[in-house]
C-alpha positions in Angstrom: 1.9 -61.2 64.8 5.5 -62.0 65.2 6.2 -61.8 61.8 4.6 -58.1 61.7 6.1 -57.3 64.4 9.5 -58.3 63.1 9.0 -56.3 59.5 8.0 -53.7 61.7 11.2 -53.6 63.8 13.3 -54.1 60.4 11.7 -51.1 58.7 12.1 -49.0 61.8 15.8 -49.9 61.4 16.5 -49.5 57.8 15.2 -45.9 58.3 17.1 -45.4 60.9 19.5 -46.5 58.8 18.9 -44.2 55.7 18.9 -41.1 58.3 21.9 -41.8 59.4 23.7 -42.3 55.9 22.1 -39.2 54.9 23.4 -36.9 57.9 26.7 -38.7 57.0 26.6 -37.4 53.6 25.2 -33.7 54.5 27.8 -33.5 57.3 30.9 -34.2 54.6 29.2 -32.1 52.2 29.7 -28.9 55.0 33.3 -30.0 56.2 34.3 -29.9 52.2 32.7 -27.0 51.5 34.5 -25.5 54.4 38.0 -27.4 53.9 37.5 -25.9 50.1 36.5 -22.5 51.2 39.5 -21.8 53.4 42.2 -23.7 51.6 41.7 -21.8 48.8 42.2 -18.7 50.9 45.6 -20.1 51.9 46.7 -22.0 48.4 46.4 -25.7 50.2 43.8 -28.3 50.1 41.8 -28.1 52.7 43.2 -31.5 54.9 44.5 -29.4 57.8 40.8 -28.5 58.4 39.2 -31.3 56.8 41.3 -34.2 59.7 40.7 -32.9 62.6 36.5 -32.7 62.0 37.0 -36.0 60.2 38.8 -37.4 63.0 36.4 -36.1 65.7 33.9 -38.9 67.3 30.2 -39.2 66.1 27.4 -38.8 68.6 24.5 -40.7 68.0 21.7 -38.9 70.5 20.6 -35.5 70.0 20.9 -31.9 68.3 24.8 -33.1 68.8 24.8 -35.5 66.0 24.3 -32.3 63.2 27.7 -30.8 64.8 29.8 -34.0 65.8 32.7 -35.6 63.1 32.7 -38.6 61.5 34.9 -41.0 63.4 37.0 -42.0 61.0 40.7 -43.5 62.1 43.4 -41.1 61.2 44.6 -43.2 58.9 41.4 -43.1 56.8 41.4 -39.2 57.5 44.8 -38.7 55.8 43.9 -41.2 52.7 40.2 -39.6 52.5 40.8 -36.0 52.9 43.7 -36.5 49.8 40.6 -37.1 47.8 39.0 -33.9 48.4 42.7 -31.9 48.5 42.6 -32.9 44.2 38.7 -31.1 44.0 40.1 -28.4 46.0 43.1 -27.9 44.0 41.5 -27.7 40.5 38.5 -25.5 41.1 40.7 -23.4 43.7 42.9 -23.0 40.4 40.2 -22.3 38.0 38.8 -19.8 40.2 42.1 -17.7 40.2 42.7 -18.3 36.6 45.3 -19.9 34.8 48.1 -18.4 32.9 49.5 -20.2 29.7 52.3 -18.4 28.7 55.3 -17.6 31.0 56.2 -14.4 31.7 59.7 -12.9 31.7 61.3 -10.8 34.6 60.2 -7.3 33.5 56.7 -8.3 32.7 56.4 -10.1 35.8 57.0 -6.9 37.8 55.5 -5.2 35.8 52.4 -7.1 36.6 53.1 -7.9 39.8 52.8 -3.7 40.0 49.5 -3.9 38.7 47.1 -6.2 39.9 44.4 -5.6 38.0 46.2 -6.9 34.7 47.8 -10.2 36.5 44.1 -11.0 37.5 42.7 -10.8 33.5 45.7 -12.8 32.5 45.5 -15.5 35.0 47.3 -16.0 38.4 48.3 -19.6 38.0 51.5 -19.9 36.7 51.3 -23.6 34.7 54.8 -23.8 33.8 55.9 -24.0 37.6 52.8 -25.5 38.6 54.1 -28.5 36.5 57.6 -28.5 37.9 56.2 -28.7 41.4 53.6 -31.5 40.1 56.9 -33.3 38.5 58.5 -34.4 41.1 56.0 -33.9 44.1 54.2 -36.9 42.3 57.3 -39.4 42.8 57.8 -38.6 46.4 53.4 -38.3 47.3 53.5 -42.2 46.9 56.3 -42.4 49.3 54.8 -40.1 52.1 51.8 -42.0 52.0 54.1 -45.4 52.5 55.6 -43.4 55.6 52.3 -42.4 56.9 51.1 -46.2 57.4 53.9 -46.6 59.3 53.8 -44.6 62.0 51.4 -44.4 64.5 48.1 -42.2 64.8 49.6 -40.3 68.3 53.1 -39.9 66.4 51.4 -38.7 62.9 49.1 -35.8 64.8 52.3 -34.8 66.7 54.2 -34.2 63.7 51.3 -32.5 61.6 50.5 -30.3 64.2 54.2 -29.6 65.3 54.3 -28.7 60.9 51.9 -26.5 61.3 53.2 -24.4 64.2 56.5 -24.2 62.3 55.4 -22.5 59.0 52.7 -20.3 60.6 54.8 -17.1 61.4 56.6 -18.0 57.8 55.0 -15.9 55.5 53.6 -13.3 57.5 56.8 -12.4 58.2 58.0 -12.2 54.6 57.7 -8.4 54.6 60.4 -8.4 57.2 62.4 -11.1 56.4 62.7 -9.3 52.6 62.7 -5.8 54.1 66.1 -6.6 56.2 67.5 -8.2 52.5 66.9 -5.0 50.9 68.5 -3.1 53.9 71.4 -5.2 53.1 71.3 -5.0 49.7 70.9 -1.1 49.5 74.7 -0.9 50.9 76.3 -2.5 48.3 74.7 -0.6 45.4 77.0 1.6 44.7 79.8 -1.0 43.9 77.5 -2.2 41.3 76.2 1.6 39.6 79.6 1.7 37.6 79.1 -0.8 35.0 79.2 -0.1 31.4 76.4 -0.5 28.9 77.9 -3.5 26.9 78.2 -5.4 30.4 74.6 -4.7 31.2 74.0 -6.1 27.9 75.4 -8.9 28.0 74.0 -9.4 31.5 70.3 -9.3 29.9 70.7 -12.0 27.6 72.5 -14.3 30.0 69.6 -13.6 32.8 67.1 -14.6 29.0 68.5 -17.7 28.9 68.7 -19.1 32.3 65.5 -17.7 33.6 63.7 -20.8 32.8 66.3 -22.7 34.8 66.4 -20.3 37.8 62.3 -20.3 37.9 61.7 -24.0 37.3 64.6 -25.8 39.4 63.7 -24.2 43.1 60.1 -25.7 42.4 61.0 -28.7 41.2 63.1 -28.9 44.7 59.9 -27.7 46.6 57.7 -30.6 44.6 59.8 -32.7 46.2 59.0 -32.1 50.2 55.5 -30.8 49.3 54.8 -33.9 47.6 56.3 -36.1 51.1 53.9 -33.9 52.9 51.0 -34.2 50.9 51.4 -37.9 50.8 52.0 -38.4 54.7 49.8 -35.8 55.8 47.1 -36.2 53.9 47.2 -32.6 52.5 47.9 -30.5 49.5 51.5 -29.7 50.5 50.1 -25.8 50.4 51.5 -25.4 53.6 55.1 -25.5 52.5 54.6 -24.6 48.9 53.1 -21.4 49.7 55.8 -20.2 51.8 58.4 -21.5 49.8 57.4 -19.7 46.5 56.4 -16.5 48.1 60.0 -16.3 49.9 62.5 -17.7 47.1 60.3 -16.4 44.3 59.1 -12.7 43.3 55.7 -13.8 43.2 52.9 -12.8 44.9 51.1 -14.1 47.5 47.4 -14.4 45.3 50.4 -15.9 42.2 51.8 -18.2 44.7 47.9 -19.3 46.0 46.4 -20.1 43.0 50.2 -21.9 41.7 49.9 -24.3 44.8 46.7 -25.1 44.2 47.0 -26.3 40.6 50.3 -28.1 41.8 48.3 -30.0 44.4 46.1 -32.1 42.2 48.1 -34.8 40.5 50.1 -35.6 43.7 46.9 -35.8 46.0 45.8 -38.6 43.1 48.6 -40.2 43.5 48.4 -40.3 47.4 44.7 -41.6 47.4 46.1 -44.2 45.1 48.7 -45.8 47.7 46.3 -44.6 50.5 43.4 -46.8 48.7 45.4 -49.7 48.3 45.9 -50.2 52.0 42.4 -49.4 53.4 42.7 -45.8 54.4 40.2 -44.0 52.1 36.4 -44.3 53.4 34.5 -44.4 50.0 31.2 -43.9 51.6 32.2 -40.1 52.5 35.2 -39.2 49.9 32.6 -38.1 46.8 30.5 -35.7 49.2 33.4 -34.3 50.6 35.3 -33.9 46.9 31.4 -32.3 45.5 31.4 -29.5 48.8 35.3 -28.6 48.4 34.5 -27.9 44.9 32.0 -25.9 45.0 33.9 -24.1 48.6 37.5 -23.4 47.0 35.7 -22.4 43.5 33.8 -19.4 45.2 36.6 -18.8 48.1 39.0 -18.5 45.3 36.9 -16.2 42.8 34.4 -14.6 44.9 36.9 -14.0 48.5 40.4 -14.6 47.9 40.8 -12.4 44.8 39.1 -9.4 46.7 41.2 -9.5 49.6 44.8 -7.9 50.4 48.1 -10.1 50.7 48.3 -8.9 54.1 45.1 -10.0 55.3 45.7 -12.8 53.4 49.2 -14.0 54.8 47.8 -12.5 58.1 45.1 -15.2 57.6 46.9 -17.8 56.7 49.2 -17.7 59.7 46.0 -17.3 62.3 45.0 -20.9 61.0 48.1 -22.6 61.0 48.8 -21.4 64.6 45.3 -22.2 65.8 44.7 -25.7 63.5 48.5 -26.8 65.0 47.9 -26.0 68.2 44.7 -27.8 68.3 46.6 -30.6 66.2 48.7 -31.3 69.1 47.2 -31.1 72.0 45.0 -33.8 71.1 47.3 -36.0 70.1 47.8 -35.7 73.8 
């Protein structure tokens, strides 16, 4: 009787057990597929959603359990959620298409004029995805170093003191660029006096540096994203966004779907360095990586294609504001 009894008990438990890991694995699934969903929307990877759900404690009784987090440390939110940032970024990329060949200043306008050709040809420009990826992979390894030192009060103050910062930044890039044009309209006339052989020569010195001009402000950008990514757990979207769309003449669905494909390789990197010191909780990292796939593939092809830049730079300053503030105030 004690014997039956005791298989009795231990079956009761294993199924208990079994419920619990499979709640676990749905509840990942629908923060991924969330994280995914809006980060492609905003060209990052999802972690500024993703960490504070992750973060948030587990209840064990009740309807409460189906909403509740998964209680991980922040630590092993900032190594876990890099894991789903590199799904993100791919299918996020995919999903706005990616461009091969680069495209020289009068294409580019000309494109950027008409959307409807930019979209067929692909959003994703490779050649500065790959200078962001360059050097935002050397300094991923040493944000994630950083981020072991510090302590979990002192790393949600900083990300949600980030977050505040670049909120208003590219929503107001219609007025930042409207008061450079203002400026810009004055001198004008000083320039309208040139002759043809100068604007000649101007054309084929502008051919030959373009490259350089395009390439070396991302490579500089890889190199903070990449810091970011690797200490915050996060694609670095939330400063390469802003960056390209102000110092670039990109637009914003160009500079979304650029950050995205920039993200992947250094969010690798990160869960790398994060893995080697404990921080990534294998038991949740595929599920959340298999619903962020599937969220930033159809955000990004299905949503964030559809929409206008305004509602989408309008949108992507709502959630910084709202995910920083929340960010903060409970890091108490």
């Amino acid at each position: 009787v004690r014997c039956l009894r005791q298989l009795s008990s231990s079956s009761h438990h294993d199924s208990k057990n079994d419920a619990s890991v499979i709640l676990q694995q749905i509840k990942s699934f629908s923060i991924g597929s969330m994280a995914g969903l809006l980060g492609s929307l905003a060209g990052m990877g999802g972690g500024f959603v993703m960490i504070p759900m992750m973060t948030a404690a587990t209840q064990r009784i009740g309807y409460r359990r189906l909403f509740s987090g998964l209680g991980l440390s922040q630590h092993q939110a900032h190594g876990t959620s890099l894991f789903a940032v590199g799904s993100t970024g791919l299918f996020g990329a995919l999903a706005y298409g990616i461009r091969l060949e680069a495209e020289d200043n009068k294409d580019r306008i000309h494109n950027n004029n008409n959307n409807n050709i930019s979209k067929k040809q692909g959003l994703v420009e490779l050649d500065m995805a790959i200078a962001l990826t360059a050097t935002a992979m050397i300094t991923a390894r040493f944000g994630a170093i950083a981020s072991s030192m510090l302590s979990e009060r002192a790393l949600k103050k900083m990300l949600g003191g980030f977050m505040l910062f670049v909120a208003p930044l590219v929503p107001g890039k219609k007025y930042i660029t409207s008061f450079g044009n203002d400026v810009d309209t004055d001198r004008t006339s000083e320039h309208n006096i040139k002759s043809q052989a100068d604007l000649r020569d101007n054309r084929r010195e502008e051919a030959s540096s373009s490259s350089m001009e395009r390439l070396l402000p991302a490579s500089f950008i890889g190199v903070l994203s990449g810091f970011l990514a690797g200490m915050f757990g996060v694609g670095g979207g939330a400063i390469v966004v802003p960056s390209l769309v102000l110092s670039t003449d990109m637009t914003h669905h160009a500079a979304l779907g650029t950050s995205l494909c920039a993200m992947v390789l250094p969010a690798m990197v990160g869960v790398w360095t994060h893995a080697k010191r404990g921080n990534v909780a294998w038991r949740v990292a595929p599920a959340l990586a298999v619903g962020s796939a599937i969220g930033a593939y159809v955000g990004g092809k299905e949503i964030g294609l559809n929409l206008e830049e305004d509602v989408l730079r309008g949108g992507f300053g709502v959630l910084m504001l709202v995910l920083g503030a929340r960010t903060w105030k409970t890091a108490g």
